[in-house]
C-alpha positions in Angstrom: -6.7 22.2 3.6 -8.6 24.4 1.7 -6.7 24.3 -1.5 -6.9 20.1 -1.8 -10.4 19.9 0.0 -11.2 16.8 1.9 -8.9 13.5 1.5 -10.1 11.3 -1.2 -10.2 7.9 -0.4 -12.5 4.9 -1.5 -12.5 1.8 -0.4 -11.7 -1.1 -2.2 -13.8 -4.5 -2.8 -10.7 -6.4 -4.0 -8.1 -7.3 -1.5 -6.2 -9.1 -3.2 -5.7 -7.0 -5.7 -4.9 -3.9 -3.6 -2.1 -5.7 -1.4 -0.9 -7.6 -4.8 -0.6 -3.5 -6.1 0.9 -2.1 -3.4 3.7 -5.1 -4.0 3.9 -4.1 -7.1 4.4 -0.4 -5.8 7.1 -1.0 -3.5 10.1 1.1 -4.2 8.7 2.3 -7.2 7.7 5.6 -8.5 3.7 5.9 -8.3 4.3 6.1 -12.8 7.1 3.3 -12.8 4.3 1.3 -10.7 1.5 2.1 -12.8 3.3 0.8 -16.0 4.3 -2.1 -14.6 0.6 -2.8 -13.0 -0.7 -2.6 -16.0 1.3 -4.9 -18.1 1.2 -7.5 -14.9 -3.3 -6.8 -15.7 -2.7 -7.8 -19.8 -0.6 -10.8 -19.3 -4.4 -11.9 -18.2 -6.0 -10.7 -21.4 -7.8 -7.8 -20.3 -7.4 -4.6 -18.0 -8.9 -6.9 -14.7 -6.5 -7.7 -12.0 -6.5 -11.6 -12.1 -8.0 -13.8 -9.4 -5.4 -15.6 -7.1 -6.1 -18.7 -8.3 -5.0 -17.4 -11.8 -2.1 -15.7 -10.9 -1.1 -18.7 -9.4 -1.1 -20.3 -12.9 1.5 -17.5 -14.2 4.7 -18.8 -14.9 7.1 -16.8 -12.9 9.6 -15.8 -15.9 6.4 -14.5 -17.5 5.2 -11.9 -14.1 9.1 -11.0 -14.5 9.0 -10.2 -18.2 5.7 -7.9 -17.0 8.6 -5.8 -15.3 8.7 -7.2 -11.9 11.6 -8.4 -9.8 12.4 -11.9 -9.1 11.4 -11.5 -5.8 8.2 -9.4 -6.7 7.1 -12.5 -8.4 7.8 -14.6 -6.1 6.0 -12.4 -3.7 2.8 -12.1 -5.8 3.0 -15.9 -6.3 3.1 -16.1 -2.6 0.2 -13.4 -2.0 -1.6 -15.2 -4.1 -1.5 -18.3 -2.2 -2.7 -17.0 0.9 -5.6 -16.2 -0.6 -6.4 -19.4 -2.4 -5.7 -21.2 0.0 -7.7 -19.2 2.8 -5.0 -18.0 5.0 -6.1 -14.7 4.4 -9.5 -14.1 3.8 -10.8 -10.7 2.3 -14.2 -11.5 4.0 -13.0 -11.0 7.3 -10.4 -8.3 7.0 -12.6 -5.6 7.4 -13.6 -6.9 10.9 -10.3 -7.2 12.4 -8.1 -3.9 14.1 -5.4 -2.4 12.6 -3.0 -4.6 14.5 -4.9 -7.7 13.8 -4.6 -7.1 10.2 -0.8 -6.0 10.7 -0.1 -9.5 12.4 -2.1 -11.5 9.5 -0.7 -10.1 6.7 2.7 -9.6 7.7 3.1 -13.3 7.4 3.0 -13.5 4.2 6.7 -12.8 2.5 6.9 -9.5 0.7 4.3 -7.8 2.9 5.4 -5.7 6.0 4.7 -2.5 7.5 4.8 -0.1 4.7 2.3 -2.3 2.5 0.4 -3.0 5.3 -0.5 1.0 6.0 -0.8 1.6 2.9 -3.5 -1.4 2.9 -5.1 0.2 6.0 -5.2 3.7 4.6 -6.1 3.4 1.0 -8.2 0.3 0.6 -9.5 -0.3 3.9 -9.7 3.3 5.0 -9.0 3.5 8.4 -8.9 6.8 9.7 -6.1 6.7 11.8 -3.0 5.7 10.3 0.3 7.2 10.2 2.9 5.2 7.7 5.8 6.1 9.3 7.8 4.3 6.5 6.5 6.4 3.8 9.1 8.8 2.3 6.6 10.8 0.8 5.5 11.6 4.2 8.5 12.2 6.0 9.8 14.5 3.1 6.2 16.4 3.9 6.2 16.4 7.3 9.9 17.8 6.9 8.6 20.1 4.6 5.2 21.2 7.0 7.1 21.6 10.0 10.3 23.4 8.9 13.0 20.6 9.7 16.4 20.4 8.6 16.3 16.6 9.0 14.0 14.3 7.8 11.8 12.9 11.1 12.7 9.4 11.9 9.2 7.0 13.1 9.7 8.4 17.0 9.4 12.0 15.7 7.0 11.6 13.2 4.5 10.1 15.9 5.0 13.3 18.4 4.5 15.4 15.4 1.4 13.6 14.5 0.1 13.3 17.9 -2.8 16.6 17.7 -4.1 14.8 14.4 -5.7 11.5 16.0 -7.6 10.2 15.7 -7.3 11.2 12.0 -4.1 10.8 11.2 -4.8 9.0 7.7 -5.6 12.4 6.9 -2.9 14.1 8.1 -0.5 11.9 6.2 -3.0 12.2 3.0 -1.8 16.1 3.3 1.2 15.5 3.7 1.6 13.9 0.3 -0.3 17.2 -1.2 2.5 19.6 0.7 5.0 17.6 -1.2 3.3 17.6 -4.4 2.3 21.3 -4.5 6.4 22.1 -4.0 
């Protein structure tokens, strides 16, 4: 703790944009991601993520020649939607729980539990979330705690059990244990 300091999170004013990146994210290297996010940003002429009702108005073949999957398209086009249309609203995010936000956005194809934490943790800032289906925390949490395996959901909760009600910042360090190796 005292080599990385505090966790360093911010939260974001731009839901849509934060769930559309952490699509984008999925299965990706953070750099892969980051290329990717950016050429999705200038098929919009400029650096600015695009509102939903403009990425609605992206051909699809285009957000795939931007470096995204078929179904990452799709999904975005789908994200996108849900906003437009109201079905999620950003406004009222912020005043739901965890699980009530879990439940909302999960309905929406192309989000589920990993870009849901990740949504809680980095953007909305809760303080008490553990994303189980992280690999970068498993492989730290392997790492911290000296096991041969990497710790499936079940274990990684018993492990993380002294942390709460801060366990956004336990997993935060477990992403620095894996970086500093």
């Amino acid at each position: 703790m005292r080599k990385h300091g505090a966790p360093a999170l911010r939260r974001t004013r731009n839901s849509f944009r934060a769930l559309a990146q952490s699509i984008i994210s999925q299965q990706l290297s953070v750099k892969a991601a980051a290329v990717i996010y950016r050429r999705v940003c200038g098929l919009f002429s400029g650096s600015r993520f695009p509102s939903p009702q403009r990425m609605l108005q992206m051909p699809h073949a285009r957000l795939r020649a931007a470096g995204l999957s078929n179904n990452k398209a799709a999904f975005l086009h789908e994200l996108a939607r849900a906003f437009h249309s109201g079905r999620i609203k950003a406004r009222t995010l912020n005043q739901l729980t965890d699980t009530e936000i879990a439940a909302q956005l999960v309905q929406v194809r192309g989000i589920g539990p990993w870009t849901v934490d990740m949504y809680l943790l980095f953007d909305l800032c809760r303080p008490n979330v553990l994303p189980v289906g992280d690999l970068g925390v498993r492989k730290g949490m392997q790492r911290w705690f000296g096991l041969r395996q990497l710790p499936d959901a079940e274990r990684m909760r018993k492990l993380a059990a002294a942390w709460q009600p801060y366990c956004s910042a336990g997993a935060w360090y477990m992403w620095r244990v894996l970086e500093a190796t």
